[in-house]
N, C-alpha and C positions, 0 to 999 in steps of 0.2 A: 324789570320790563317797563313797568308805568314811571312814569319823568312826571314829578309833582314839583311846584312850584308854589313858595309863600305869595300875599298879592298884597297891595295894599287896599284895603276896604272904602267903597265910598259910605258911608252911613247916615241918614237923621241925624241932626244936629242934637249936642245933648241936652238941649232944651225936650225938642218933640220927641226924645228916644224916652222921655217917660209918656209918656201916651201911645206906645210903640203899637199897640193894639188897634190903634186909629188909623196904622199906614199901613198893616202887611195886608197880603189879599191871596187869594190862592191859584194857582198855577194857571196857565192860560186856558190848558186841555182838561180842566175837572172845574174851575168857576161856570158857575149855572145863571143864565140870563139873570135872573133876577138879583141875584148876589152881583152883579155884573154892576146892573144898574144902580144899586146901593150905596156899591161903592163909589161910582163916578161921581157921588152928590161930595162928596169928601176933596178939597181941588188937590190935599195932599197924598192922598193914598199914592198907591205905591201901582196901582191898577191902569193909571195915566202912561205909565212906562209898559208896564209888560204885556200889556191888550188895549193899547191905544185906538180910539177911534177918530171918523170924520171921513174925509175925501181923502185924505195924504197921510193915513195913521203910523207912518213911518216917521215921517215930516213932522207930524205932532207932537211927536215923542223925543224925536231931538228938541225942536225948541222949547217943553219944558224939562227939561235933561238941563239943557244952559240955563234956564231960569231957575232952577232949583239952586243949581251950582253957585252962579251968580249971588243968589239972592242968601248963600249961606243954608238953606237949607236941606242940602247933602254935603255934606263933609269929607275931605279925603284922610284918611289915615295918615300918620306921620312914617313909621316904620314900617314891613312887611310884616304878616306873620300869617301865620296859621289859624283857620278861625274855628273853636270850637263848639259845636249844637249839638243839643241836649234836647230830646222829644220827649215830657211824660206823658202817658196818654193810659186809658183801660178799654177792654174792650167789653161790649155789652155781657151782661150776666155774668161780668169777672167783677169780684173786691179786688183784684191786683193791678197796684200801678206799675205797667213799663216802663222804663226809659232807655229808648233808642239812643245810642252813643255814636255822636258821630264827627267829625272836621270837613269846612268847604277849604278848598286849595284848587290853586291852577293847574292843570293837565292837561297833557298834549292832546292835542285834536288828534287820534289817531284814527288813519283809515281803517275801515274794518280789516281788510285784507293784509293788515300788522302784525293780528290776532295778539293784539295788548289788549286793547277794548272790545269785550265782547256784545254783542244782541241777541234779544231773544224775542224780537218781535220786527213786523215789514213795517214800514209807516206810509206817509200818504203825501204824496209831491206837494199838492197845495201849503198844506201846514207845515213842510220842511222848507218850500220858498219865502212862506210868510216869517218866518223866525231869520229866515237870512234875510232876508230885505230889512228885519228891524236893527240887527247885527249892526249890516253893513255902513247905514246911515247914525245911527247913534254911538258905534264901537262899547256899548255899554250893553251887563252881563246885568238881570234883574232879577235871576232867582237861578241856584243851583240846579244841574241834573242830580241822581243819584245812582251812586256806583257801589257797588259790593267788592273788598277783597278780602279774602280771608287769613285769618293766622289764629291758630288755635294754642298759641300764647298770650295773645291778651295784651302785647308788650306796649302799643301804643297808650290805651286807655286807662294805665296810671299818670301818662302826663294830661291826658284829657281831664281826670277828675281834680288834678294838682289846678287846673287853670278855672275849672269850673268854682273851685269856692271865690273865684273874684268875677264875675258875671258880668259884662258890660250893661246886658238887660236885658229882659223876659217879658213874654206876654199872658198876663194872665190867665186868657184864655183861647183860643183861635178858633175858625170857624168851624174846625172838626172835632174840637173840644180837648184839646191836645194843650200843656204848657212848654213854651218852646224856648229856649233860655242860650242865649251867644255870649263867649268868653274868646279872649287871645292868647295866643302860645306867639312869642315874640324872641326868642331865645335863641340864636341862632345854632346853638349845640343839639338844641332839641330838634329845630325843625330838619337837621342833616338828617340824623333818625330815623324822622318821618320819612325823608327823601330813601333812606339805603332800605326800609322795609318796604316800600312801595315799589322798590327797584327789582325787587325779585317777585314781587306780583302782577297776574293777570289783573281786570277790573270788572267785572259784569256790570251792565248798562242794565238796572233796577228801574228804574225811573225818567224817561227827557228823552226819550229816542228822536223825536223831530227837533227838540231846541239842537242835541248834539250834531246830528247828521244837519243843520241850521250852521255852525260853527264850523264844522267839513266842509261847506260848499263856501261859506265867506274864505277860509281856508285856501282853498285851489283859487279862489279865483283872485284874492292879493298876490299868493305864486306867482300866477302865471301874469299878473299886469309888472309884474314886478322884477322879473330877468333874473339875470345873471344876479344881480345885486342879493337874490335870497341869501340869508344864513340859517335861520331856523330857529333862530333864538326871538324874533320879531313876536309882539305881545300876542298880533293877532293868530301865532300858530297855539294857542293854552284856551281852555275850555274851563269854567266855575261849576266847577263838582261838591258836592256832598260825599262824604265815603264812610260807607262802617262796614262795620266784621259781620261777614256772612257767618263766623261761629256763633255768635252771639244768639241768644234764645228770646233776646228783645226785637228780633229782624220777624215781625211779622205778615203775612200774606192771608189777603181776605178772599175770599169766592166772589165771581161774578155772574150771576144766573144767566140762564138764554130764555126769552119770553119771545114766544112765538107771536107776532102779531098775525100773520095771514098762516092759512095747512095747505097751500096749491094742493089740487083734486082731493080732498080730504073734505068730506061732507058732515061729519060727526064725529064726536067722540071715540064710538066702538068701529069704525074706520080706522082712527087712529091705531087703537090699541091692536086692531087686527093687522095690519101694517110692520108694528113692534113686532109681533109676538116672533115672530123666523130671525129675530136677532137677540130679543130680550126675554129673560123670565120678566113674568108680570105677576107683584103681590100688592094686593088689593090695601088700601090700610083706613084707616076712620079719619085723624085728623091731622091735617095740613103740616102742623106745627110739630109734629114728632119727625119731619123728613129729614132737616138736616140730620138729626145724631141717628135713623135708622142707616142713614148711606156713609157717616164720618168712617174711615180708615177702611172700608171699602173699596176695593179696587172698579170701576168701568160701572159704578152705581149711582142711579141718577134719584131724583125728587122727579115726581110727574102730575102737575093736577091741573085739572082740566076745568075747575069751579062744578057749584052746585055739587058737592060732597064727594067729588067724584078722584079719589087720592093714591096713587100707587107709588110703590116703589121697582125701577125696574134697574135688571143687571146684565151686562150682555154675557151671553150663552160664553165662556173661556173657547169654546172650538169652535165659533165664529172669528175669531180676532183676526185667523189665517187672510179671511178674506178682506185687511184693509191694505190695500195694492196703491197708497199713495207711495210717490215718488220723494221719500223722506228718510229719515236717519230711524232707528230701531228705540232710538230714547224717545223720540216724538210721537210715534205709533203705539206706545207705552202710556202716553197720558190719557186720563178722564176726557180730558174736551176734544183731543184727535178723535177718542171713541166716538164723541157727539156728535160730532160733525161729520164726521164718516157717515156711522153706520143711520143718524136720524137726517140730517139735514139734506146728505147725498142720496142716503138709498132708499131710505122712506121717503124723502119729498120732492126729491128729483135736482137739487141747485148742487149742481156736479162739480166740483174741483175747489180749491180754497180759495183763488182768486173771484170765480162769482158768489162765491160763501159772503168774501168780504163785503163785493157790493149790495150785495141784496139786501131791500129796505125791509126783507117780511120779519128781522130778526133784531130785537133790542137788547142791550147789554144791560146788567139791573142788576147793585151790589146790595139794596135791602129786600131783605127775603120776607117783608112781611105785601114790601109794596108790589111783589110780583102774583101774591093771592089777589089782592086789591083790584090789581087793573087786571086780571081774568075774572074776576067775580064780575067787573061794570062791564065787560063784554069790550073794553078795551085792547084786551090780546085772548088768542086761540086755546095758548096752552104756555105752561112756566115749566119748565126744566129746572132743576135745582139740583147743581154740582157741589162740591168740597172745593176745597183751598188745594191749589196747589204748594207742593211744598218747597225748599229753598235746596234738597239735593236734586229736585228734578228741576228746577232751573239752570242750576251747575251742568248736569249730566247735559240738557238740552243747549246751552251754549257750545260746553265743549266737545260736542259733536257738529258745531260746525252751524245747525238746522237751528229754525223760528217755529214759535207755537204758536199754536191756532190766535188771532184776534182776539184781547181782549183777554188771556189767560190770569195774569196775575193783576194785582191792586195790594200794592205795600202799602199797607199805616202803619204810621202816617202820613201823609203828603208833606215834603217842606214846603214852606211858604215862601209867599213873592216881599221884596220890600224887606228882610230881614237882614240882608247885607249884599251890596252891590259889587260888581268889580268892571274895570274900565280897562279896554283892550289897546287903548289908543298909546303910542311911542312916547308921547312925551309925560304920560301915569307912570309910567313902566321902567323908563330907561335910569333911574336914580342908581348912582354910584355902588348905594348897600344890595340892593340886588342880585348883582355880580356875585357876589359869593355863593348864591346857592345855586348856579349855574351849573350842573353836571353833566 
């Protein structure tokens, strides 16, 4: 089904690729103002491409895109190939190092309505124009999406670890504290392969849903300026993807809390809880810090504390569930955050439907679980919700039923980074003669 494509890599020169840790930066949608600013003191990072600023940060970004170029400081690959990333990272209260196995390659911008590439979340016009307007005017890819396909043989990632004992380079450490290490697979026997196993797979969109659906609108709109003349083979119909094996036990997903900041008509605490109680058992518990593991493998079981010692665990009643009447698929109505937003955000607080769910500003999305006690203790927010992890078969089941999960459901770590290896969508990168062959 998916049509992968080798690229050739623009990268650091191999001078700056040893100080590689001084140019990568992190994705547009998760860099935080102040890592923003940190990095812009750096005139090389990698942060000047992919979250450009000024009056014309489109504009910006191409002319240093050409001074970089110019000036030898990105480099273009000699050969096509296949680029191999390697994520090791732990996660808090684990001794175990992970490492997520993965390759970026070019892949077709497919419409959703191809059902090659799958979504499992809405995105947001603004951020899906602003990634095409960067698209458009620089034809340059600054950081991979990430896609999932599965095979529960494992067959690609002995050439992955065959290419990793020669490294091009790694960063010691990145900003999520992860070591992130790129290798090439250049080989043309191999990357056919890669091409015939990805040919019989679906892809899930893990991670980039606005960079991708960014890449579909620059997409349609070269078509359509472009006539009769399309073939489909032109650079700008492929997309710079990250891909690993949903089999894989190193594919992990973090929980993302809900921290209430306003309770609309909610006067106190035991309001609240009186409010819950016709959908939730409510168990009282002493301290904050045992929520996650009382709720882990839990079905519809939240974290709930309201600051000043005030800590429950609550679960909704199994013969309530009858009553969640969205207009969605039976795998979405199945998960933990539907439950939340249903039965707390709709029915206890009144903000009716997932489109005003979305906008509503009374509700913050918050992945550490200690900063969600924090800013309920400084009277910062009303009340922290504390959910689980979703898992990686109710991703699957919820793609291929077609349906999006509530905002904000999953957070894979690690994040790849920006700045680790580039790729250039422009005809004259693209069109070299060795390419041709992997055309299928």
């Amino acid at each position: 089904m998916a049509e992968i494509q080798p690229l050739r890599g623009w990268r650091y020169s191999p001078a700056l690729s040893q100080q590689i840790d001084q140019y990568v930066s992190p994705l547009f949608d998760v860099v935080s103002a102040r890592q923003r600013e940190a990095l812009y003191q750096n005139a090389l990072n990698s942060i000047h491409l992919s979250v450009p600023r000024g009056e014309d940060p489109a504009g910006a970004a191409r002319a240093r895109l050409q001074q970089w170029q110019q000036q030898g400081i990105l480099q273009l690959d000699e050969l096509p190939g296949i680029y191999a990333y390697y994520q090791y990272f732990r996660l808090p209260g684990s001794s175990r190092e992970f490492c997520r196995k993965g390759f970026m390659c070019h892949i077709r911008a497919y419409d959703w309505a191809e059902n090659v590439v799958l979504r499992h979340e809405n995105t947001l016009p603004a951020a899906v124009n602003d990634r095409a307007e960067l698209l458009a005017r620089t034809e340059f890819q600054t950081s991979a999406t990430h896609g999932l396909y599965r095979d529960e043989d494992f067959e690609l990632e002995g050439y992955l670890d065959e290419a990793m004992r020669h490294p091009l380079y790694e960063t010691a450490e990145d900003y999520q504290g992860a070591r992130d290490v790129l290798a090439v697979i250049q080989d043309a026997r191999i990357i056919r392969r890669f091409q015939q196993v990805l040919a019989a797979r679906q892809v899930i969109l893990a991670d980039g849903h606005h960079r991708y659906e960014g890449s579909l609108a620059y997409r349609q709109a070269r078509r359509a300026a472009g006539g009769a003349a399309y073939t489909g083979r032109e650079a700008w119909n492929f997309h710079l993807m990250y891909l690993t094996n949903a089999a894989a036990d190193d594919l992990r997903i973090l929980p993302t809390h809900r921290l209430l900041l306003e309770l609309p008509g909610i006067n106190s605490p035991a309001e609240l809880l009186a409010r819950l109680e016709p959908y939730f058992t409510v168990l009282t518990l002493e301290d904050p810090y045992d929520l996650p593991e009382r709720i882990a493998g839990k079905p519809w079981a939240f974290g709930l504390y309201l600051g000043e010692g005030e800590v429950y665990k609550i679960r909704l009643r199994p013969e309530v569930h009858a009553q969640l009447d969205w207009l969605t698929t039976p795998e979405v109505k199945a998960l933990d955050l539907t439950v939340l937003h249903y039965f707390v955000l709709e029915r206890v607080l009144g903000i009716v439907g997932p489109e005003a769910q979305r906008q509503w500003p009374g509700v913050a999305y918050v992945r550490n679980f200690p900063e969600c006690l924090t800013r309920v203790d400084r009277g910062e927010a009303r009340a922290a919700f504390i959910t689980s992890e979703v898992t990686m078969a109710e991703v699957e089941r919820v793609c291929h039923s077609g349906a999006v999960m509530p905002p904000k459901s999953t957070f894979f770590f690690p994040k790849t980074i920006g700045g680790f290896l580039f790729s250039s969508i422009r005809e004259s990168e693209t069109e070299a003669p060795f390419l041709s062959v992997f055309h299928v």
